[in-house]
N, C-alpha and C positions, 0 to 999 in steps of 0.2 A: 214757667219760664224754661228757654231753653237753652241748655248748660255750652249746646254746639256754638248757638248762636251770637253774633256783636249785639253788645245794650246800648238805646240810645234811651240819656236820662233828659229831659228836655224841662228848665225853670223858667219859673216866669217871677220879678221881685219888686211885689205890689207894695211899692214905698208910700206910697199916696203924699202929702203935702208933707210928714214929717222925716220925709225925706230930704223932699225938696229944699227943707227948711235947716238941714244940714249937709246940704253941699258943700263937696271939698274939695270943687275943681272950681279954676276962676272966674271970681265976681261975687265967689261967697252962695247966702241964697238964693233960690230959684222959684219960679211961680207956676210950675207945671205940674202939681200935682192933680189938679181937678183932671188934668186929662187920663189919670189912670183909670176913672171912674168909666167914662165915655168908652174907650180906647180896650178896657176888660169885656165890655159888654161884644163889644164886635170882635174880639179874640175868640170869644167863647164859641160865637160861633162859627169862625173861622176853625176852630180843633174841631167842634159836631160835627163838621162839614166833612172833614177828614178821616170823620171816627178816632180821633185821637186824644189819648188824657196827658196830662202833664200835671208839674206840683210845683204849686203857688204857695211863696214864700213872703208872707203877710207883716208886716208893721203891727205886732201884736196890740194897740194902743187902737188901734183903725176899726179894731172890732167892738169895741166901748161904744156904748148910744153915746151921740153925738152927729153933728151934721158934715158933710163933704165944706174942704178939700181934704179934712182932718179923720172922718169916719162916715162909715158905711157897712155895720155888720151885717144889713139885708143883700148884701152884695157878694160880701163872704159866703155867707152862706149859702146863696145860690152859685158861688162856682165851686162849693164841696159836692152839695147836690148834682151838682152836672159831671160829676166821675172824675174832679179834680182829687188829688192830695193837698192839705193846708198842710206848710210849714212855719215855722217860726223863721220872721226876719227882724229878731230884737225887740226888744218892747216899745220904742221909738226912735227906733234907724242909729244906736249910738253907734261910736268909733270904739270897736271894741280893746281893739291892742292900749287904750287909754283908761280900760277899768280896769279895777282892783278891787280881787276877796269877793266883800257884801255887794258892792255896785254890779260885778257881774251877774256874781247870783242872781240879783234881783230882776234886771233887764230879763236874763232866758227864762226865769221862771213866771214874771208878771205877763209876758207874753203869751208865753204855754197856758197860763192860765184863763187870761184873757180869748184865747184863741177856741181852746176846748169849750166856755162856756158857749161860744159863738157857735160854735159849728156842733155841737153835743159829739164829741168823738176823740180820741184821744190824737195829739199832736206828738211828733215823735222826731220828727226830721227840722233842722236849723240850716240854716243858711247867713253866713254872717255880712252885714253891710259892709258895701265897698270890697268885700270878701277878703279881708283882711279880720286875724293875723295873716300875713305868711311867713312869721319868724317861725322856723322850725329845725333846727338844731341836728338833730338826728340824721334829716334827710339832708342836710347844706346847703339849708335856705336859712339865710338871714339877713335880715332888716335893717339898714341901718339907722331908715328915717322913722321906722316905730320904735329903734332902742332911745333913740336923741327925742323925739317928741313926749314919745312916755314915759322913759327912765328907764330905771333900775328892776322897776317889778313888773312890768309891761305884760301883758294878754300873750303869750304866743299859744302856737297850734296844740299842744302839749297842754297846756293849761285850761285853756277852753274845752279842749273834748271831755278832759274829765271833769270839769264843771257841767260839762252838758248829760255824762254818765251819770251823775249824783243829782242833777235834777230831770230824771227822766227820758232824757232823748236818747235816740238812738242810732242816730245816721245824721250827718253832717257832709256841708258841698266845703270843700277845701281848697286853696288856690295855690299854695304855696308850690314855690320851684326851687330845685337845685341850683347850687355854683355852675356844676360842670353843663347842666341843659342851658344856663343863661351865656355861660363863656361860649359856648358852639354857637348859641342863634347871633351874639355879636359878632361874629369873628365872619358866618355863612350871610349875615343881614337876615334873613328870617328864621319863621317861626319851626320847630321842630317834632310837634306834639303829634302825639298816636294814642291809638287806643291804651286806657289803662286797667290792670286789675285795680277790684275794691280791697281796700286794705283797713287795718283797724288800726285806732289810735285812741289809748287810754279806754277803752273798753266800746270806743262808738265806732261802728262800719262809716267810713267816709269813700266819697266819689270823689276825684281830683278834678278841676276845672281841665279838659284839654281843645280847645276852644276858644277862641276873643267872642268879645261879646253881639250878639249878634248872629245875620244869617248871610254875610258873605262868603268869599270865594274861599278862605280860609279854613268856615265853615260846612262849607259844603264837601269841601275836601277830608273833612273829618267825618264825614256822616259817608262819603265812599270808603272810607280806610275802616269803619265800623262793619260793611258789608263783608268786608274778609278778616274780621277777625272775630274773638267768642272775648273780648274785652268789651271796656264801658266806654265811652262818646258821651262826654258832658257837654252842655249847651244850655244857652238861659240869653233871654232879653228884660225889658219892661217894657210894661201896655203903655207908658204912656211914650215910650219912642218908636210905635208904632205906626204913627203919623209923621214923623220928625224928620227930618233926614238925616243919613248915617244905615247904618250897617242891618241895624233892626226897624225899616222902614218895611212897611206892607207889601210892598213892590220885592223884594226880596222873600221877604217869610212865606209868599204865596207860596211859592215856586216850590222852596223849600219844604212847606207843609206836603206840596203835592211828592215828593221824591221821596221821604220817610213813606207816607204811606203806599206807594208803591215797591219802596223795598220792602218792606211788613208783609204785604201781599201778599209779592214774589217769594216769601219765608226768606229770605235773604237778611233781616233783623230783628230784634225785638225792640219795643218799646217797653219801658217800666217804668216805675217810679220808687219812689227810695223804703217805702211801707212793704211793696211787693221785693224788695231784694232781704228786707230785712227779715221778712216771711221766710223767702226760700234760703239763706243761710244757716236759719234755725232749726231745718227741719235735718 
């Protein structure tokens, strides 16, 4: 990697049906996870096409024998085989700001575990569903609907990394935002995000989401603001709104796949994944 250059980390968060099956947007659950099955296979090759890797962030439970809409570890496996990263995305998509102590542990680590025997390779990198927490203290982001839904002992960002330091991992995608960034975009109506450094928390290297989800204008505009900087560019959709309409439909992603790989090219960015930063930090 090169230290000059902007990082573009690009996820992908293969919930498959027990995702779907806890949706927490209206109407409750949903019946779209068979299409992540479908929809991964033509992603795949849609990045060959580009020469591009990306890290896919797994429903550790999806890699258990078992039939689709629920499992599929012949599928795992062939998008680690294809020069993906597997991350963990929970061990069945929970709400994490709502565990506690043993419950968490257990979700990242049945995962991690589940996921390694899948793929034979050590899993390092999380990604949490719905990408919450983002209670995080520190920086002056706080929750108010995860302190009132969970309580008193609630998951924040602080707590999670280091549960994910003790069981293993090593890099985590984070979402959480400031008072003062959330007071400016209300006040301006949009969004204000740029490149960011990687920073640590509780012992794990995290990449900050700076990005909606998705590959429109918003994002595209994050992926030029990456070409003049030597900062990270996070981005992530799922395969199965691939097809869907919205922001992460194919008719967007092409375009977009084609502009990464042409700034890569032109050495104008790099592409990484969260295995390869956590490489070059250590060195």
């Amino acid at each position: 990697m090169h230290e000059n250059l902007g990082t573009l980390l690009m996820f992908w968060d293969y919930d498959t049906q027990w995702g779907a099956d806890r949706s927490r947007s209206n109407g409750g659950p949903k019946t779209w996870g068979h299409l992540d099955f479908s929809n991964t296979e033509r992603l795949l090759d849609l990045l060959a096409a580009h020469n591009l890797t990306a890290c896919f962030a797994v429903v550790g439970a999806a890699a258990l024998p078992g039939v689709r809409p629920y499992h599929d570890p012949k599928q795992i496996k062939r998008i680690f085989d294809s020069g993906h990263e597997i991350a963990s995305h929970s061990f069945k998509h929970e709400w994490l700001p709502g565990l506690e102590g043993s419950a968490l542990i257990e979700t990242v680590r049945l995962s991690k575990d589940a996921l390694e025997q899948c793929i034979g390779a050590p899993v390092t990198c999380f990604v949490p569903p719905y990408n919450q927490p983002f209670d995080y203290a520190r920086r002056g982001s706080f929750s108010l609907s995860e302190r009132y839904q969970a309580g008193r002992k609630h998951t924040t960002v602080s707590v999670l990394c280091r549960t994910l330091y003790e069981t293993g991992y090593r890099f985590c995608r984070v979402a959480y935002r400031g008072w003062p960034l959330r007071a400016a975009e209300a006040i301006i109506g949009r969004r204000l995000d740029r490149p960011l450094p990687l920073e640590k928390i509780e012992g794990i290297w995290c990449a900050r989401l700076n990005a909606p989800c998705g590959f429109g204008r918003d994002t595209q505009s994050m992926l030029r603001a990456c070409s003049d900087s030597s900062n990270i560019v996070t981005v992530y959709g799922h395969p199965h709104s691939i097809t869907l309409q919205g922001a992460q439909n194919v008719r967007l992603l092409e375009p977009f796949l084609e502009q990464v790989n042409h700034l890569r090219t032109s050495n104008r960015i790099q592409v990484s994944r969260p295995e390869a930063i956590v490489r070059q930090v250590r060195q």
